[in-house]
BALOBA-1460 file (C-alpha; in Angstrom, 3 decimals):
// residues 173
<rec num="1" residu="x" x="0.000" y="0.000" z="0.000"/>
<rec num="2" residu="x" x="2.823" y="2.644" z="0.521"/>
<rec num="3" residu="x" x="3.899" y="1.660" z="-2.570"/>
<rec num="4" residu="x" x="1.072" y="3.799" z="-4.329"/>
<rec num="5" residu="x" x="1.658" y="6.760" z="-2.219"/>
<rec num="6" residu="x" x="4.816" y="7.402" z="-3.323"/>
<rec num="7" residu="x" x="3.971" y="6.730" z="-6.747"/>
<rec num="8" residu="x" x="1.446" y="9.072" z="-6.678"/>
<rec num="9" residu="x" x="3.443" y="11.729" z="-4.447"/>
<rec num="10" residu="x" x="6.466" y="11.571" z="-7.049"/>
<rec num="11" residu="x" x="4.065" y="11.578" z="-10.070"/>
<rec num="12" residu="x" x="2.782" y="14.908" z="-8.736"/>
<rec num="13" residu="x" x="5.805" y="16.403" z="-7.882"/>
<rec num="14" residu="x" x="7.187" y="15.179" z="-11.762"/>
<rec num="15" residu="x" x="4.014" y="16.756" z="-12.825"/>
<rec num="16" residu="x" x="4.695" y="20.313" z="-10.969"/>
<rec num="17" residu="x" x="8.168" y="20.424" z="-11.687"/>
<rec num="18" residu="x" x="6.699" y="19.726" z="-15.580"/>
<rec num="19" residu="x" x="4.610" y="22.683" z="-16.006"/>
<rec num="20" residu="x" x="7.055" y="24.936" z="-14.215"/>
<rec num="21" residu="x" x="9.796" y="24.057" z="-16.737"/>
<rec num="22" residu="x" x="7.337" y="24.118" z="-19.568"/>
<rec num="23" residu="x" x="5.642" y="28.002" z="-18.165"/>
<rec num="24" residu="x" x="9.439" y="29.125" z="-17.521"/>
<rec num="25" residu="x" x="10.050" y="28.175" z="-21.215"/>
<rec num="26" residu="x" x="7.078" y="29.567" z="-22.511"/>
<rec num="27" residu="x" x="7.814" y="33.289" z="-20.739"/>
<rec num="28" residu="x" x="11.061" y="33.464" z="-22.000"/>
<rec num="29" residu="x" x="10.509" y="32.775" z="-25.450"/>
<rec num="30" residu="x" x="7.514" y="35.542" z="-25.398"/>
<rec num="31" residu="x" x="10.037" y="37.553" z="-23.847"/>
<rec num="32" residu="x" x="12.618" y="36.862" z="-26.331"/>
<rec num="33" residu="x" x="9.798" y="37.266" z="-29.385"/>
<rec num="34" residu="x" x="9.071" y="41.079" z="-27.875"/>
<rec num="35" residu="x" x="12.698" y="42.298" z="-27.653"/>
<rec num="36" residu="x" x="13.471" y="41.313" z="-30.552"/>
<rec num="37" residu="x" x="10.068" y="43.106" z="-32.347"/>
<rec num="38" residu="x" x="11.510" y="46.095" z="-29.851"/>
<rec num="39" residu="x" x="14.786" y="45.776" z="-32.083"/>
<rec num="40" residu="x" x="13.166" y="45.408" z="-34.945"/>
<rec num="41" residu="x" x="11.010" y="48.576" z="-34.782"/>
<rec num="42" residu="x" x="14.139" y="50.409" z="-33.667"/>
<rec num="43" residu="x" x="16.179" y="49.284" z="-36.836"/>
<rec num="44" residu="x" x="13.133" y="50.503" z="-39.220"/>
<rec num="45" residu="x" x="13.114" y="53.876" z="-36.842"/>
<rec num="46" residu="x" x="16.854" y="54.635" z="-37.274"/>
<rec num="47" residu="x" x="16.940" y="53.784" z="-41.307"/>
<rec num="48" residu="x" x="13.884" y="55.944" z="-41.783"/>
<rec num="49" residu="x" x="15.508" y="58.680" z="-39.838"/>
<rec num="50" residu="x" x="18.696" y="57.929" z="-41.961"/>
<rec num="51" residu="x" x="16.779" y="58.222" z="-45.248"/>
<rec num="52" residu="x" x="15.176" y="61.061" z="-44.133"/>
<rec num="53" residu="x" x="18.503" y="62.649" z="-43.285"/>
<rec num="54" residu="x" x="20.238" y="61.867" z="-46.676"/>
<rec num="55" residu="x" x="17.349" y="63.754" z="-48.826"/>
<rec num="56" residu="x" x="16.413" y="67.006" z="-49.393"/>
<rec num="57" residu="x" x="14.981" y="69.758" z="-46.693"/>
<rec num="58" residu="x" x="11.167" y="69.109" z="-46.593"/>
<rec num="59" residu="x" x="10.882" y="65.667" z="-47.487"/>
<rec num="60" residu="x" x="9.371" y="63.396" z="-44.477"/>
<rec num="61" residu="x" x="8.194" y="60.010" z="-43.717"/>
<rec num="62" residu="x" x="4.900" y="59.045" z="-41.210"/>
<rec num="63" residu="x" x="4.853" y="56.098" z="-39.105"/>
<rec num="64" residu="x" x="3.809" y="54.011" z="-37.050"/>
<rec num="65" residu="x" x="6.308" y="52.101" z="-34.343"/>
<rec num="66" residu="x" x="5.107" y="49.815" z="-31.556"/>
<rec num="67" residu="x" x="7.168" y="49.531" z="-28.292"/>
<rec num="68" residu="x" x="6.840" y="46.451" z="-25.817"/>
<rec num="69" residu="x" x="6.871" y="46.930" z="-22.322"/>
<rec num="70" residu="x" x="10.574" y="45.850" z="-22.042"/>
<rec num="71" residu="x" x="11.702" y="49.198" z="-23.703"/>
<rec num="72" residu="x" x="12.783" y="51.733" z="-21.316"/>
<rec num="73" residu="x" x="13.692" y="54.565" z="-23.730"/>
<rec num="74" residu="x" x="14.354" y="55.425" z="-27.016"/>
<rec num="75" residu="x" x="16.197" y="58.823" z="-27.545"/>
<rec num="76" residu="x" x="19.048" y="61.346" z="-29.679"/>
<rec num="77" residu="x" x="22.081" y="61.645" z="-27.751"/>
<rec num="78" residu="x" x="26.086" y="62.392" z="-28.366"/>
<rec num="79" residu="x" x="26.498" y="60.599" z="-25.051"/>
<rec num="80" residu="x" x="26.675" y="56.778" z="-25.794"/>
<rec num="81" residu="x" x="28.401" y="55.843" z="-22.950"/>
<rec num="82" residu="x" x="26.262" y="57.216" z="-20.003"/>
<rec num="83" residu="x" x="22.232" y="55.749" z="-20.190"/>
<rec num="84" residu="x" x="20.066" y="58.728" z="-18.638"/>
<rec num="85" residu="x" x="19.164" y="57.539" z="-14.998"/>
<rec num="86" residu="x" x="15.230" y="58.692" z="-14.819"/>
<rec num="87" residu="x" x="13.420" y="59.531" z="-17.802"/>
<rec num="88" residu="x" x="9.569" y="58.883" z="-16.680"/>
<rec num="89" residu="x" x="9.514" y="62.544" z="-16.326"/>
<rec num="90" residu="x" x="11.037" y="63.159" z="-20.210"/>
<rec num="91" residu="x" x="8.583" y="60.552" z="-21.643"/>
<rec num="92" residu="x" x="5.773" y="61.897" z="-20.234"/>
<rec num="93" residu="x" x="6.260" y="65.705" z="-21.134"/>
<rec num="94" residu="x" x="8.270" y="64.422" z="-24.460"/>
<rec num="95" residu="x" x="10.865" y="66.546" z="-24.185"/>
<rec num="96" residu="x" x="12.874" y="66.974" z="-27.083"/>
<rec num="97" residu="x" x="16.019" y="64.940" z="-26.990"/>
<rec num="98" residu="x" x="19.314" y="65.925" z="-29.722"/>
<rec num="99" residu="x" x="22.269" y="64.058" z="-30.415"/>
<rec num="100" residu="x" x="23.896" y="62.257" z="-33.773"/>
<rec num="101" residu="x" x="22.796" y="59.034" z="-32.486"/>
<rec num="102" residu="x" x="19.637" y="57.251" z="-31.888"/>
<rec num="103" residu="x" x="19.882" y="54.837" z="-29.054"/>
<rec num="104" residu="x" x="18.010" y="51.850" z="-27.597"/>
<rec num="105" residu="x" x="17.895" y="50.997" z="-23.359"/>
<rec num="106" residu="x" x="15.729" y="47.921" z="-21.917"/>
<rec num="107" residu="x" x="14.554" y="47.919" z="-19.070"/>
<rec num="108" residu="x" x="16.784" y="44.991" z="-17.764"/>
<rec num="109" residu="x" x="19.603" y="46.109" z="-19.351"/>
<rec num="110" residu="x" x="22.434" y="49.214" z="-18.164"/>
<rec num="111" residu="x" x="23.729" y="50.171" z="-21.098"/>
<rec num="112" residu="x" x="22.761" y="52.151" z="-24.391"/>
<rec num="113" residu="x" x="22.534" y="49.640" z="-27.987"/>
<rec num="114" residu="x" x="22.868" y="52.762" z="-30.337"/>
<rec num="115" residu="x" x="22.905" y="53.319" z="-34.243"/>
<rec num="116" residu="x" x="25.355" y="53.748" z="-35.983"/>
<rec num="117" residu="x" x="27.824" y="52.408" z="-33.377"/>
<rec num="118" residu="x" x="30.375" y="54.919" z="-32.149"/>
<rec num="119" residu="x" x="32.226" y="56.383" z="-32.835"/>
<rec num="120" residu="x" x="30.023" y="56.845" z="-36.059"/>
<rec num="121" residu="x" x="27.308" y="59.089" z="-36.303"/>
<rec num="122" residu="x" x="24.501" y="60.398" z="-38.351"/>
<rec num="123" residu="x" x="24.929" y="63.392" z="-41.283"/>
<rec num="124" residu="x" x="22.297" y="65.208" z="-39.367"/>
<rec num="125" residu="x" x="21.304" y="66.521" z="-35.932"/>
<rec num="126" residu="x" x="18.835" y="64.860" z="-34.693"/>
<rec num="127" residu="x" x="15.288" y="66.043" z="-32.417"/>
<rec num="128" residu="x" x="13.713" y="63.859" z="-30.778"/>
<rec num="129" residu="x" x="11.131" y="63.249" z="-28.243"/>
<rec num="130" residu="x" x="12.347" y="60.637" z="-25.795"/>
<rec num="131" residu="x" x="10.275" y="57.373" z="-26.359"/>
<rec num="132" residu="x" x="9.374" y="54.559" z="-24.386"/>
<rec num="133" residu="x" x="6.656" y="52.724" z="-22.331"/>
<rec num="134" residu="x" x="5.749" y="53.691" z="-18.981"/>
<rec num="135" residu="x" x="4.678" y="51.553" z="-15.860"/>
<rec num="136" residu="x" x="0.846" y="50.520" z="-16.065"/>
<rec num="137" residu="x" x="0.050" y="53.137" z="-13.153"/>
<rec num="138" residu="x" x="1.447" y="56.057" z="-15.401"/>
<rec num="139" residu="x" x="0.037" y="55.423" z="-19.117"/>
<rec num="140" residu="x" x="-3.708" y="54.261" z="-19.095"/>
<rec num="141" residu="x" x="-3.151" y="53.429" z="-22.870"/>
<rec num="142" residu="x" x="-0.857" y="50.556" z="-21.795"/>
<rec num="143" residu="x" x="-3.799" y="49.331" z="-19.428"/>
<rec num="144" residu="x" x="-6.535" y="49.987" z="-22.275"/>
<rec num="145" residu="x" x="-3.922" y="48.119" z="-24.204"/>
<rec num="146" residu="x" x="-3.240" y="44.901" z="-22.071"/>
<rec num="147" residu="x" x="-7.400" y="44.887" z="-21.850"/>
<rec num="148" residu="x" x="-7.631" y="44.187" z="-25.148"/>
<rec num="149" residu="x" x="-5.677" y="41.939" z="-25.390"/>
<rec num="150" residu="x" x="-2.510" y="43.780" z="-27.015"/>
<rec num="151" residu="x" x="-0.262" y="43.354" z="-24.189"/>
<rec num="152" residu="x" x="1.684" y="46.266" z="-22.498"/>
<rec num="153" residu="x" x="2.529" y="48.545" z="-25.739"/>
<rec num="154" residu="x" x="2.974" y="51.812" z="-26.078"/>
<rec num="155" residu="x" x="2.290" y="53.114" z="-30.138"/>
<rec num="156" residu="x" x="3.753" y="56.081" z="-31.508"/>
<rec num="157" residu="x" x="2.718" y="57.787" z="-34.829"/>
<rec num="158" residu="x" x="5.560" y="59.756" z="-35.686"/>
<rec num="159" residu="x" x="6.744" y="62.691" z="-38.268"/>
<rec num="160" residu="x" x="10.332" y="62.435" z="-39.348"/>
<rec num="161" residu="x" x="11.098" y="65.396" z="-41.196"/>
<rec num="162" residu="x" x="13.975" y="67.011" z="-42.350"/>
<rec num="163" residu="x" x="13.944" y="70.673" z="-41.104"/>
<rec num="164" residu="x" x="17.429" y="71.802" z="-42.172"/>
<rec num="165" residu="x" x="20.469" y="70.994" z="-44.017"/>
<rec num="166" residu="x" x="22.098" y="68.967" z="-41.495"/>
<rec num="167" residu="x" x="18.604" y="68.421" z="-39.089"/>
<rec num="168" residu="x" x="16.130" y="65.939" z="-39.136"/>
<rec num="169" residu="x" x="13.252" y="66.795" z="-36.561"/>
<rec num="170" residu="x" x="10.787" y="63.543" z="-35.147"/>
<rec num="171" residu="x" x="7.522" y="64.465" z="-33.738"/>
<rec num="172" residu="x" x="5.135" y="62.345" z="-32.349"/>
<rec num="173" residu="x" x="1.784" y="63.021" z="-33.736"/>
């Protein structure tokens, strides 16, 4: 009779220790899918900004770019080395942001992916709003979001637009 008890203790154990592989698994590859969409949308970001920046004053491109939850901030900067320590404040007003490079941070992550690597740089100037997704308690589009079944995104329509010989302005619109 003990026999079956411990058959049936170690099958559920076995079982449990299953399904927490299997759930571990499954987050991290969802995980893995969204930074790498996060990636993606900041690759089309910076060559639209680039091909903005290599034509003539006036021309302009309109997009849109979606952001998973896992990006802290997209901005312009000439400092590549330093990420900014707070920026809830700069998303949230969009404050304008300038620099030769457009760089990437994650949330997880303490230091700056940016494009083109330094010590290369962009023809132009670049203004920017600083980008990124807030915490659930701070953007009620990332809540209006997760209820329908998005997940936490933040979406951006932006105006890339080249102002001036050697600018190229972003607006979100």
């Amino acid at each position: 009779m003990p026999d079956i008890w411990v058959y049936v203790f170690g099958g559920v154990i076995i079982a449990i220790l299953v399904l927490v592989i299997g759930y571990t698994l499954f987050s991290n590859a969802i995980n893995f899918s969204q930074r790498q969409e996060a990636l993606n949308q900041f690759s089309t970001l910076t060559s639209d900004i680039n091909t903005v920046c290599l034509q003539e004053i006036g021309n302009s491109i309109t997009k849109k770019f979606t952001f998973p939850f896992q990006v802290r901030v997209v901005y312009a900067t000439d400092d590549t080395l330093n990420p900014l320590p707070k920026v809830l404040d700069e998303i949230k007003n969009q404050q304008a942001s300038l620099g030769k490079n457009i760089c990437i941070q994650f949330k997880d992550e303490s230091y700056l992916r940016c494009y083109p690597e330094p010590p290369k740089t962009l023809p132009c100037n670049i203004v920017m709003p600083y980008l990124g997704v807030l915490p659930e308690q701070e953007d009620i589009f990332i809540t209006i979001n997760k209820i329908l079944g998005r997940g936490p995104i933040k979406e951006y329509t932006l105006l890339i637009n080249k102002t001036a010989r050697n600018e190229v302005t972003v607006r979100a619109i």
